[in-house]
Backbone as CSV, one residue per row, in Angstrom:
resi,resn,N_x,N_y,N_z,CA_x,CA_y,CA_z,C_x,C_y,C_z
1,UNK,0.831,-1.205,0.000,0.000,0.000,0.000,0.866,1.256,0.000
2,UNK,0.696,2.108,-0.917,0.941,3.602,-0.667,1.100,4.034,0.475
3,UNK,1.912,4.908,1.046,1.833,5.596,2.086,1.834,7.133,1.726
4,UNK,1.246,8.300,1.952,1.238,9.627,2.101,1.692,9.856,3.578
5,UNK,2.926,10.975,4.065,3.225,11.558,4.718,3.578,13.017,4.727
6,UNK,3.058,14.058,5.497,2.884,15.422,5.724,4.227,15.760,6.748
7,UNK,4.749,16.702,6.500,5.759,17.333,7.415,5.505,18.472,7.660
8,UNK,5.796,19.037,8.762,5.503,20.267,8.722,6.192,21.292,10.197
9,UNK,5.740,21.594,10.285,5.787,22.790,11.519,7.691,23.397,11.494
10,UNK,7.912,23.417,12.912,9.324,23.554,13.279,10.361,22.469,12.358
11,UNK,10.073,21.221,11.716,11.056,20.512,11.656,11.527,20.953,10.272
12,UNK,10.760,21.617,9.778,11.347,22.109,8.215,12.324,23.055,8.785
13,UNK,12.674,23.623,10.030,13.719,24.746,10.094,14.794,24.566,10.970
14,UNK,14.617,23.231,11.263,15.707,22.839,11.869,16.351,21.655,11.226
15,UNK,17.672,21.939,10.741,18.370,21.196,9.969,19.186,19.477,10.270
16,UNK,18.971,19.532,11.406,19.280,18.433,12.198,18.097,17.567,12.157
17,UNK,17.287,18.453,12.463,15.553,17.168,12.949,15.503,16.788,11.432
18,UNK,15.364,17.798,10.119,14.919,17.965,8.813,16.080,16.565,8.456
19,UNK,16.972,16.541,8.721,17.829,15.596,7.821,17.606,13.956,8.164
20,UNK,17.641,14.049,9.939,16.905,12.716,10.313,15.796,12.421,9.783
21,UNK,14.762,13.170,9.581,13.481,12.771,8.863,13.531,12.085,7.722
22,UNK,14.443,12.757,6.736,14.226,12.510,5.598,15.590,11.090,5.609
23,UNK,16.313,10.992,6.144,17.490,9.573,6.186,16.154,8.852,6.835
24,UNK,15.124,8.976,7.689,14.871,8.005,7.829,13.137,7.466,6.923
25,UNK,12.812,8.568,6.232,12.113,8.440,5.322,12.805,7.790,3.880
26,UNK,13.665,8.148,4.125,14.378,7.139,3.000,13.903,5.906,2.889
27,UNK,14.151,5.478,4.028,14.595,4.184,4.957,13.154,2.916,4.202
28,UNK,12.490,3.797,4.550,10.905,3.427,4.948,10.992,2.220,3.192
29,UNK,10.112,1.447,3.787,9.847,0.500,2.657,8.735,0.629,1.606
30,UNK,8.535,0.442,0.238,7.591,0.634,-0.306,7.852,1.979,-0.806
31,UNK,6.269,1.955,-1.328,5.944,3.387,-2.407,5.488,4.775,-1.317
32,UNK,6.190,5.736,-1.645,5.654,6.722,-0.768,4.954,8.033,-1.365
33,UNK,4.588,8.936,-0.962,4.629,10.428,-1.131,4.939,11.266,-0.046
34,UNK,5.744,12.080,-0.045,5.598,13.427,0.856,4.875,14.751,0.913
35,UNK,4.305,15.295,1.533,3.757,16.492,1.086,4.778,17.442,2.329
36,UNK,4.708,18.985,2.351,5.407,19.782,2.866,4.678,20.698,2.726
37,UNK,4.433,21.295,3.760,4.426,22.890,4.323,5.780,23.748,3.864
38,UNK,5.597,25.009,4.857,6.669,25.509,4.747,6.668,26.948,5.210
39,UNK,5.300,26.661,6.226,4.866,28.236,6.999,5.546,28.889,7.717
40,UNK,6.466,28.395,8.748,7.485,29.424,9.348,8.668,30.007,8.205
41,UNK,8.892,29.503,8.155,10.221,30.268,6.188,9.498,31.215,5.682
42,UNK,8.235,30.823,4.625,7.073,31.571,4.704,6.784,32.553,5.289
43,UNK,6.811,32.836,6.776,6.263,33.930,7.447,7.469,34.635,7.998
44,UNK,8.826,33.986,7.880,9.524,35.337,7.841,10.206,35.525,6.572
45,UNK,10.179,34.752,5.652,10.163,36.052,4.416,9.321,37.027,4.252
46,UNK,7.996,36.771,4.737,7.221,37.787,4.421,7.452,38.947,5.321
47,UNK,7.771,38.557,6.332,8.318,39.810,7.268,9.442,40.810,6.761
48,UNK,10.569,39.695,6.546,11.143,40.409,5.560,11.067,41.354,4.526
49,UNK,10.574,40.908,3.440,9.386,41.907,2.656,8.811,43.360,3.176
50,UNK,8.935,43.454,4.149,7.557,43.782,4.680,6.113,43.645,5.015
51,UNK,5.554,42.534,5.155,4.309,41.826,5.037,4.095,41.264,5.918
52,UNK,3.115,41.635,6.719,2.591,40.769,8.520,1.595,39.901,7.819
53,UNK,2.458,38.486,8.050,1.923,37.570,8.214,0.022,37.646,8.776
54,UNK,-1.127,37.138,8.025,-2.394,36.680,8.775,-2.671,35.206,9.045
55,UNK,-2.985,34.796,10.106,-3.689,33.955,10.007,-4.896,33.876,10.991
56,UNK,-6.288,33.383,10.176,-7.245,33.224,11.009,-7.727,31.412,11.259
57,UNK,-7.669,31.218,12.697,-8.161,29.867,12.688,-7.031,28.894,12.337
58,UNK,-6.189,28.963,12.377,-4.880,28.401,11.642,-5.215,28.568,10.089
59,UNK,-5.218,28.968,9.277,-5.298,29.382,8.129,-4.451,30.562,7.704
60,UNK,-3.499,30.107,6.569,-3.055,31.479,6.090,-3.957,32.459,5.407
61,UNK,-3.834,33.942,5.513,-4.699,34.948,4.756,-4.205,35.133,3.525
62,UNK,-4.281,34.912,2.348,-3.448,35.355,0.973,-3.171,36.292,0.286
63,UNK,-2.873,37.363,0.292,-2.722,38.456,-0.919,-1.817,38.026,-1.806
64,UNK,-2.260,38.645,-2.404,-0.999,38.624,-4.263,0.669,38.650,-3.274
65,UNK,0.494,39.646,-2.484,2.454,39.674,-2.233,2.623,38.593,-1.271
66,UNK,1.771,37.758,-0.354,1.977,37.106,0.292,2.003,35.726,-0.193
67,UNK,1.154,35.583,-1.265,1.268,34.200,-2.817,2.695,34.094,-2.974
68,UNK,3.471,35.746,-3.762,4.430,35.608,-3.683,5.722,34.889,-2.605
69,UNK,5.936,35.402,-1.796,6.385,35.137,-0.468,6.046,33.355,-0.161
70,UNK,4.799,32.959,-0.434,5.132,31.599,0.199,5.517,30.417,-0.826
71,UNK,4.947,30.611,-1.744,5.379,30.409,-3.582,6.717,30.077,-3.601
72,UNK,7.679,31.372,-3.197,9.463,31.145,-3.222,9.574,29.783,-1.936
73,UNK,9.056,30.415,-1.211,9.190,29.827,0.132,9.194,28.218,0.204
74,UNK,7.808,27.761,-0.598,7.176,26.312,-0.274,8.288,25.632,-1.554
75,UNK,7.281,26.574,-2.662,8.001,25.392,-4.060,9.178,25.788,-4.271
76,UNK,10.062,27.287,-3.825,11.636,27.104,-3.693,12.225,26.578,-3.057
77,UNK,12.555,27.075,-1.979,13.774,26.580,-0.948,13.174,24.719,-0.682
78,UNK,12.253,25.179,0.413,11.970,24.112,0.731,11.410,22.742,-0.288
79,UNK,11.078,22.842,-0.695,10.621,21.857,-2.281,12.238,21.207,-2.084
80,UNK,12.978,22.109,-2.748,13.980,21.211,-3.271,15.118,21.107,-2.128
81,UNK,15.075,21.763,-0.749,15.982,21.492,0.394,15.698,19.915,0.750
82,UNK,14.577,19.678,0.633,14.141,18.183,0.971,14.288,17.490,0.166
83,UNK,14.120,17.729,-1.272,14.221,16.603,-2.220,16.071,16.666,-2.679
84,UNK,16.578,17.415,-2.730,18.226,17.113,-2.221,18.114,16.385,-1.208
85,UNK,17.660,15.776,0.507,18.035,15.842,0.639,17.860,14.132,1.161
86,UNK,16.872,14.168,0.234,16.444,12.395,-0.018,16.858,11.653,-1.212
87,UNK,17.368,12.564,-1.975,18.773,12.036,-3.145,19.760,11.825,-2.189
88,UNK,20.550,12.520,-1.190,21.644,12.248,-0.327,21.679,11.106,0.213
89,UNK,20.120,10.361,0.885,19.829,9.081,1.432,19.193,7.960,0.812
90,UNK,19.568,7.984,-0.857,19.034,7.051,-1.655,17.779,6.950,-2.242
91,UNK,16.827,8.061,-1.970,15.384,8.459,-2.163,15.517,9.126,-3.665
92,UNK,15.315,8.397,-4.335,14.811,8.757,-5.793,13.944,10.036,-5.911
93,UNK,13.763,11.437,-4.866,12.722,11.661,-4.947,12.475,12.926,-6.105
94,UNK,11.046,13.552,-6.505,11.025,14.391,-7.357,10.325,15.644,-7.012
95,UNK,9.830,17.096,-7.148,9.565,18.016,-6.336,8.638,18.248,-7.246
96,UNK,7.334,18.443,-6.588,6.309,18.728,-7.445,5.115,20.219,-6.476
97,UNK,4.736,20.778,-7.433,3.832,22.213,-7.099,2.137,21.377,-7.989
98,UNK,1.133,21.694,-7.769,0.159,21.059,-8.124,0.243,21.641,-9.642
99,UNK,0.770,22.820,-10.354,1.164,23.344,-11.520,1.543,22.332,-12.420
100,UNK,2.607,21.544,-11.512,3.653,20.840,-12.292,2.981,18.965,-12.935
101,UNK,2.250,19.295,-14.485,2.140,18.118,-14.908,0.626,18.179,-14.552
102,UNK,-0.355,19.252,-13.712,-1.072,19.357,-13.630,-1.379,18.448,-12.342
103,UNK,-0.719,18.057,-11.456,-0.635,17.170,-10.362,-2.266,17.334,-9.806
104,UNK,-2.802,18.700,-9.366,-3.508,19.133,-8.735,-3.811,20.161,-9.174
105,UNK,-5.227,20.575,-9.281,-5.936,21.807,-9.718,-7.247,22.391,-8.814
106,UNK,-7.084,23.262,-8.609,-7.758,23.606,-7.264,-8.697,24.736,-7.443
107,UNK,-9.757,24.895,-6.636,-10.741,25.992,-7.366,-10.480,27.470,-6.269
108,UNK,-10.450,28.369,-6.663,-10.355,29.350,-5.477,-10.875,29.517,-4.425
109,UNK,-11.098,29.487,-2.884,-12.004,29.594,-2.060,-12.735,30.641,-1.784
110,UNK,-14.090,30.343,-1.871,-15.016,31.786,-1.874,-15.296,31.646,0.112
111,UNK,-15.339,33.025,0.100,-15.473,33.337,1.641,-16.215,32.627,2.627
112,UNK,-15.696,32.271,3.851,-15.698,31.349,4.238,-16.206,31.533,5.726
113,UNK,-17.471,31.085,6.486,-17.545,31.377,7.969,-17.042,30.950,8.448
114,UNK,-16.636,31.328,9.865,-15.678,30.639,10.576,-16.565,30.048,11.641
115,UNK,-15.642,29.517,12.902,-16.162,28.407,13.195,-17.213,28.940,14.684
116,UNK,-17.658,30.732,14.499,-18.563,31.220,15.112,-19.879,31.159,14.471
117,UNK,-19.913,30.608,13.635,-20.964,30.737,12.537,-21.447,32.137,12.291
118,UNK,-20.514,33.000,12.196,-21.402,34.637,12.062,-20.236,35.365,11.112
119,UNK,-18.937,34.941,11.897,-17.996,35.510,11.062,-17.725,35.010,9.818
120,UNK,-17.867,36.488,8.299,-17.290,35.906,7.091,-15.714,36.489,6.657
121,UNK,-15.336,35.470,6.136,-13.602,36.129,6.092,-13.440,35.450,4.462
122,UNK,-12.394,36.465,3.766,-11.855,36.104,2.315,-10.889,35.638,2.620
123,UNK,-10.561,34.532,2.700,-8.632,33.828,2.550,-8.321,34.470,1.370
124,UNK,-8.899,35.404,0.252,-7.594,35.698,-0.845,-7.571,34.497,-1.390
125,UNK,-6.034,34.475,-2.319,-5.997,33.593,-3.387,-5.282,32.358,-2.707
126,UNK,-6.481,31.470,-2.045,-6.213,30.507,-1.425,-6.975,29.258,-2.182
127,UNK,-6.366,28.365,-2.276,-7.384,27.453,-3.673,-7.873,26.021,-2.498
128,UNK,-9.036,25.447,-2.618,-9.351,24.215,-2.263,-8.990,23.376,-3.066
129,UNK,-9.206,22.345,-2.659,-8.883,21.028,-3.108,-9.900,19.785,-2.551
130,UNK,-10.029,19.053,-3.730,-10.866,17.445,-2.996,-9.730,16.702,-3.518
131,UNK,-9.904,15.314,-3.179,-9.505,13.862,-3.850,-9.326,13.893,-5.082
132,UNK,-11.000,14.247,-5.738,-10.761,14.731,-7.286,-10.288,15.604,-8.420
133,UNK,-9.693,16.545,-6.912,-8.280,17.468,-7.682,-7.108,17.159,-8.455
134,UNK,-7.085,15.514,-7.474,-5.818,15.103,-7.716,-5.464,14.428,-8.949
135,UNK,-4.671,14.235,-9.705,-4.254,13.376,-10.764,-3.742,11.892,-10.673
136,UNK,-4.254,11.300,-10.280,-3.235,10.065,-9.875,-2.823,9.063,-10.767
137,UNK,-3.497,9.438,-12.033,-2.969,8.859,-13.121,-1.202,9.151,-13.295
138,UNK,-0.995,10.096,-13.325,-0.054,10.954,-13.461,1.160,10.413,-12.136
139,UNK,0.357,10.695,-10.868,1.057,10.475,-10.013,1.835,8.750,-9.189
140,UNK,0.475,8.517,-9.841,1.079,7.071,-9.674,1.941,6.551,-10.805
141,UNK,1.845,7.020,-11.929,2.972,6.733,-13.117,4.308,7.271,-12.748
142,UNK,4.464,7.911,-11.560,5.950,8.651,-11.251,5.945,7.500,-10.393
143,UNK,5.151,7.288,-9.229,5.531,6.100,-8.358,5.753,4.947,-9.006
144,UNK,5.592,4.526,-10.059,5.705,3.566,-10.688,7.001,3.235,-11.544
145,UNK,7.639,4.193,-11.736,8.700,4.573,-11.949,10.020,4.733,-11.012
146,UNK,9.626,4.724,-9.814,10.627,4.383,-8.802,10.479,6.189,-7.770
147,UNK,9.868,6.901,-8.427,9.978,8.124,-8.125,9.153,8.437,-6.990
148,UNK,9.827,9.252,-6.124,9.183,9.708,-4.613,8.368,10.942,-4.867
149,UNK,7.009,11.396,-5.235,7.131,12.873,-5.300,7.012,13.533,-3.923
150,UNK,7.623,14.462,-4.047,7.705,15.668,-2.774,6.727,16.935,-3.373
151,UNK,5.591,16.785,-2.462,4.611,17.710,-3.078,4.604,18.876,-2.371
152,UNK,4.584,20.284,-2.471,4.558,21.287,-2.028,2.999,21.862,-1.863
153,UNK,2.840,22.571,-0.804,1.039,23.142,-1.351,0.839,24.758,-2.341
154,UNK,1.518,24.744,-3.304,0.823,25.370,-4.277,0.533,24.829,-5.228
155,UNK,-0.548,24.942,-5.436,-1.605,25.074,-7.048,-2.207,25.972,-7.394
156,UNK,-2.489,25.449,-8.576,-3.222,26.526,-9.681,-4.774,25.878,-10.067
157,UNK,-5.124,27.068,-10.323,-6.527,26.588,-11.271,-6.554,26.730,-12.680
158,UNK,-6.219,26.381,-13.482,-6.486,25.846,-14.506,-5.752,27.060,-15.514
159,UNK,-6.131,28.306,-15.063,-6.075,29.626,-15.639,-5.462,30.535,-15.805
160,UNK,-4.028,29.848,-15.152,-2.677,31.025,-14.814,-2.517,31.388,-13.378
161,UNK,-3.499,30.854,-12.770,-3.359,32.095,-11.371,-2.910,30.529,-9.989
162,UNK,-1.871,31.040,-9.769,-1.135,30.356,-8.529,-2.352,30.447,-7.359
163,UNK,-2.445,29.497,-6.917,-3.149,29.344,-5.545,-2.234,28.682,-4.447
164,UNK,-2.363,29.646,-2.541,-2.069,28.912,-2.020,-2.926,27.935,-1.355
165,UNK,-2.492,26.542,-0.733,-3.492,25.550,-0.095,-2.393,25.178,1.082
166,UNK,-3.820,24.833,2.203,-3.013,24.346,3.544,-2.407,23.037,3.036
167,UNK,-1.194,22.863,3.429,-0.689,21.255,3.074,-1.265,20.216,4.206
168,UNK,-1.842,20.629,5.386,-2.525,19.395,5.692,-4.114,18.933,4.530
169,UNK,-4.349,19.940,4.331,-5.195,19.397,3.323,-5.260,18.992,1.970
170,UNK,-3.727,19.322,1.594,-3.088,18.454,0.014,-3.008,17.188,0.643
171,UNK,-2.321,16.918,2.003,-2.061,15.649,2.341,-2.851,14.933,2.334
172,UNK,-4.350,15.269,2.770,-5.362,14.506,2.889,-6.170,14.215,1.734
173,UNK,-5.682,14.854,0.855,-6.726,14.812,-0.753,-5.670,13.852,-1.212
174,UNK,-4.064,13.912,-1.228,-3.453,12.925,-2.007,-4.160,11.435,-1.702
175,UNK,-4.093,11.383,-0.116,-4.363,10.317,0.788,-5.858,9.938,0.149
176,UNK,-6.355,10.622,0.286,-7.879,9.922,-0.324,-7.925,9.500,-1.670
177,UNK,-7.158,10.022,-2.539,-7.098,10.252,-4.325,-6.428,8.531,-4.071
178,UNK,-5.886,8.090,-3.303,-4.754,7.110,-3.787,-4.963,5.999,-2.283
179,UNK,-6.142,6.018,-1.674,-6.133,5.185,-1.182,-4.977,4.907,-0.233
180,UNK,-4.416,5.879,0.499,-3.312,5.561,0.950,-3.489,5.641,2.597
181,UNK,-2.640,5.045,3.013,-2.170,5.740,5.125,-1.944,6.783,4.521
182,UNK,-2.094,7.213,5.548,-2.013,9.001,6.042,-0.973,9.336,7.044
183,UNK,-0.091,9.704,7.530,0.980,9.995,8.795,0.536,11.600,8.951
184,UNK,0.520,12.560,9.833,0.934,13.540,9.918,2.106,13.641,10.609
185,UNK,3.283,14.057,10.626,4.563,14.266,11.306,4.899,16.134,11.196
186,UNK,4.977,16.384,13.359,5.537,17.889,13.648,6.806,17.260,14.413
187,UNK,6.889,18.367,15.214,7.684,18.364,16.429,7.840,17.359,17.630
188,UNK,6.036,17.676,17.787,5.858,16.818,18.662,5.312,15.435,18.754
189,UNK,5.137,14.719,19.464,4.538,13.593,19.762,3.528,12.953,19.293
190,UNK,2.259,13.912,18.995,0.981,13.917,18.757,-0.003,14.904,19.112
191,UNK,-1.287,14.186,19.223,-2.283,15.179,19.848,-1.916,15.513,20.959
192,UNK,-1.545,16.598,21.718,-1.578,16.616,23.256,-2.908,16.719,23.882
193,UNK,-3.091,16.352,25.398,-4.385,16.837,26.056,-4.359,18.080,26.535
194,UNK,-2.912,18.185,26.682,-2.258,19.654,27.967,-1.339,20.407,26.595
195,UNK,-1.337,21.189,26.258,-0.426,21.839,25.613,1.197,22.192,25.959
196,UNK,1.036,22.375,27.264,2.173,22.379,28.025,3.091,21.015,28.552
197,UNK,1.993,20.223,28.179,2.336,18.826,28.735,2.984,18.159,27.622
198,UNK,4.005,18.196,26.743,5.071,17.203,25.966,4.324,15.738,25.957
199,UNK,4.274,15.368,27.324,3.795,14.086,27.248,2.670,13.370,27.512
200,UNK,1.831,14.160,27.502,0.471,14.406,27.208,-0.331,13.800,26.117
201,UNK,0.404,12.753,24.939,-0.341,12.728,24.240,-1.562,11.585,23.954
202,UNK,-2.435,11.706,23.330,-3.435,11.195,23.455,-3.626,10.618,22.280
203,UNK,-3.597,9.099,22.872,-3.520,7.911,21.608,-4.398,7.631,20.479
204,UNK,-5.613,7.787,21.181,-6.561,7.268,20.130,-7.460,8.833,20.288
205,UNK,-7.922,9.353,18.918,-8.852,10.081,19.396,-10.022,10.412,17.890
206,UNK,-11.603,10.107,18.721,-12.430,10.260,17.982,-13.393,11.255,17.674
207,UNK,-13.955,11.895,16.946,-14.904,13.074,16.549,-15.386,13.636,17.546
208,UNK,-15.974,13.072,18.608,-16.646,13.159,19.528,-15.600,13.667,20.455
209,UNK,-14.536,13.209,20.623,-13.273,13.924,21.625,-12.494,15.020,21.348
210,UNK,-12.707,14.813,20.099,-11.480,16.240,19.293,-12.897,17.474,19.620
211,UNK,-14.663,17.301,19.146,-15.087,18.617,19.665,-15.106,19.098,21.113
212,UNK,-15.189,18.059,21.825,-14.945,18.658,22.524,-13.734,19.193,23.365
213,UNK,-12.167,18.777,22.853,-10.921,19.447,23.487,-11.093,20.688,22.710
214,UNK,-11.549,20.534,21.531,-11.620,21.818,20.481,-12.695,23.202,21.173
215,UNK,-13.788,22.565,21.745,-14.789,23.509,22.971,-14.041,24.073,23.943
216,UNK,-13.253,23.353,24.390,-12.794,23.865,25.819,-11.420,24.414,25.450
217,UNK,-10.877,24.295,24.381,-9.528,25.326,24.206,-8.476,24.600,23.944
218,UNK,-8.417,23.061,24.848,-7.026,22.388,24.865,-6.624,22.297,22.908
219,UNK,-7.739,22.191,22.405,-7.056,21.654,20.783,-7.415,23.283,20.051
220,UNK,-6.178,23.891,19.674,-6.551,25.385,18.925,-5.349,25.893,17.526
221,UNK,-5.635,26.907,17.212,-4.878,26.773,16.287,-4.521,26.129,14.928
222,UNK,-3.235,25.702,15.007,-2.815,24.958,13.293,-3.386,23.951,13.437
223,UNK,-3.986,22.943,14.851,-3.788,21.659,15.291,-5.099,21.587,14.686
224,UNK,-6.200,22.898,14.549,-7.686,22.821,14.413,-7.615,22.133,12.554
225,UNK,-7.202,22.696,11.854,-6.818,22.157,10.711,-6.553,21.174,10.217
226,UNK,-5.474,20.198,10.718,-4.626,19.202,10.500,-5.753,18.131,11.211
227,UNK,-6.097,18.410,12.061,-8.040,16.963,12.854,-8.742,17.409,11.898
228,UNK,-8.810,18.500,11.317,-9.977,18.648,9.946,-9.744,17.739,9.130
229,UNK,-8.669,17.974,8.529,-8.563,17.150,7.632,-8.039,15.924,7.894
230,UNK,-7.434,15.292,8.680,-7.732,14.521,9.184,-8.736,13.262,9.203
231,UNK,-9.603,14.023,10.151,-11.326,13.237,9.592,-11.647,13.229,8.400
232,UNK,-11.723,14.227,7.683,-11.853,14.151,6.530,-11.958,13.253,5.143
233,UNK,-10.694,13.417,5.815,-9.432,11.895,5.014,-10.277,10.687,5.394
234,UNK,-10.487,9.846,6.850,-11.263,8.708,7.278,-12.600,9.065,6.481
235,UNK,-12.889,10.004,6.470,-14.424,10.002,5.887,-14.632,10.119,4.240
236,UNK,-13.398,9.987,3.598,-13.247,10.030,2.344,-12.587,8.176,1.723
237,UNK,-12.321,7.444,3.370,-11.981,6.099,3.057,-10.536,5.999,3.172
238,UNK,-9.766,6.822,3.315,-8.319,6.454,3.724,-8.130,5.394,4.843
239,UNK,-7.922,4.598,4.552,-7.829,2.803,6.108,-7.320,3.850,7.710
240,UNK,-5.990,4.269,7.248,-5.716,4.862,8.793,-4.850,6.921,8.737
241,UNK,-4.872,6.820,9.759,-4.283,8.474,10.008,-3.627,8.320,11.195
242,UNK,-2.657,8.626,10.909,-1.641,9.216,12.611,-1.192,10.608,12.698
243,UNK,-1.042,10.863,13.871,-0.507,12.206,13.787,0.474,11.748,14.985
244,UNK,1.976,12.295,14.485,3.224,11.689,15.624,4.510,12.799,15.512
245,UNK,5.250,12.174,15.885,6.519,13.041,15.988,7.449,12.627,14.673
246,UNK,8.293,13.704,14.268,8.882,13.462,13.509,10.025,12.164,13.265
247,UNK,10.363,12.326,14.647,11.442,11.506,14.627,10.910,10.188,15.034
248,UNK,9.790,9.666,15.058,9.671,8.233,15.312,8.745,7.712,13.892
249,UNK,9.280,7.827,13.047,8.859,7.241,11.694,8.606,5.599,11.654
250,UNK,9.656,5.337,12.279,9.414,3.747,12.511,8.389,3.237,13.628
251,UNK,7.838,3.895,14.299,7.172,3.426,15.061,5.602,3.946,15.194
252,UNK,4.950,2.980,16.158,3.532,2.772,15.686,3.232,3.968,17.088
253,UNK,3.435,4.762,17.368,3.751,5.909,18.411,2.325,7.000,17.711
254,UNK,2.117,8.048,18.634,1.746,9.050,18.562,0.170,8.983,18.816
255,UNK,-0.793,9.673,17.676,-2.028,9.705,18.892,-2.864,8.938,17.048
256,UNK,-3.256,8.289,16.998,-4.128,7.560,15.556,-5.469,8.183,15.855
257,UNK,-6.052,9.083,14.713,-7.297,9.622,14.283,-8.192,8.373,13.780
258,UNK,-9.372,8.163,14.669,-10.638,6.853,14.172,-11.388,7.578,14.457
């Protein structure tokens, strides 16, 4: 079986955690995919720039200069910092933008309530995605070929115009498009119960538990996103989902979404 795995948070910026990941994603047996973020790089180039970072709900806000900014960010540096750096550890792999080969085509998101049901907000040129975005004709003919793709979250719609997308939710559309496991891999461990608590994490967790840590505050943020899609993914037929630490790739660790 396919496997899809998501990286993300702090470990894309630390070069030590980033290199173990990927030596030991090498490692891993079988056909894979990666997908990648690349929001902290992202948000201080844009600082750089001049451009304060938005995000509402864990969601990036998009303008045209901030497209720019994560564009260099996702499908430059990082795209190909990782896929160097799974050529270094025997990983055949290849760097792909949903642009590229038409991987993924995504429709723009029209404004969106949030999760007060009152508030409406424009993410800008932020593109969705389903399962049926995906190409897997395409994509599985690279896996078939020996090739790892390393997917970044920009796409386009059809029309010239770059879209950005959360990469937990490319991860979860590849994952559904292809029938695959799902991994999410950060920093940490997993779901926590305590935020403060490292070791806190919480093994199994179902719809019914995530609303309500999500009610009371313990689950907020990027984390609200990544259980979105998440479920999502189970509810689109993906067999399993984990969400764990980076560095325990080999192991059956962290907190599994049912």
């Amino acid at each position: 079986m396919i496997q899809v795995f998501k990286i993300g948070g702090h470990v894309l910026d630390d070069g030590a955690m980033l290199e173990k990941f990927c030596e030991d994603f090498a490692s891993l047996p079988g056909p894979k995919v990666l997908v990648h973020g690349g929001g902290e790089k992202a948000g201080r180039l844009q600082k750089a720039l001049g451009i304060d970072p938005v995000r509402i709900e864990g969601r990036r806000v998009t303008d045209a200069a901030t497209l720019e900014a994560v564009t260099m960010a996702c499908a430059g540096w990082c795209n190909k910092q990782i896929v160097s750096l799974l050529q270094k550890h025997g990983c055949d792999a290849i760097g792909l933008s949903g642009c590229d080969a038409n991987i993924i085509c995504a429709a723009r998101r029209k404004p969106k309530t949030l999760s007060d049901g009152v508030t409406v907000v424009d993410f800008g040129l932020v593109g969705d995605v389903l399962p049926e975005s995906v190409d897997i004709v395409k994509l599985k003919s690279l896996i078939d070929l020996g090739l790892t793709p390393v997917i970044c979250p920009i796409n386009h719609d059809g029309a010239g115009q770059l879209l950005n997308t959360n990469a937990d939710t490319v991860a979860s559309c590849v994952a559904a498009a292809l029938g695959a496991e799902l991994t999410f891999c950060f920093e940490i461990g997993g779901v926590l119960g305590d935020v403060g608590n490292p070791d806190s994490v919480i093994p199994r967790l179902d719809k019914a538990g995530y609303e309500a840590l999500k009610s009371s505050g313990a689950i907020s943020g990027g984390m609200i996103p990544k259980l979105d899609n998440a479920f999502a993914a189970l509810a689109c037929g993906v067999p399993a989902v984990r969400i764990k630490g980076a560095d325990r790739l080999g192991e059956q660790s962290g907190t599994l979404v049912c």
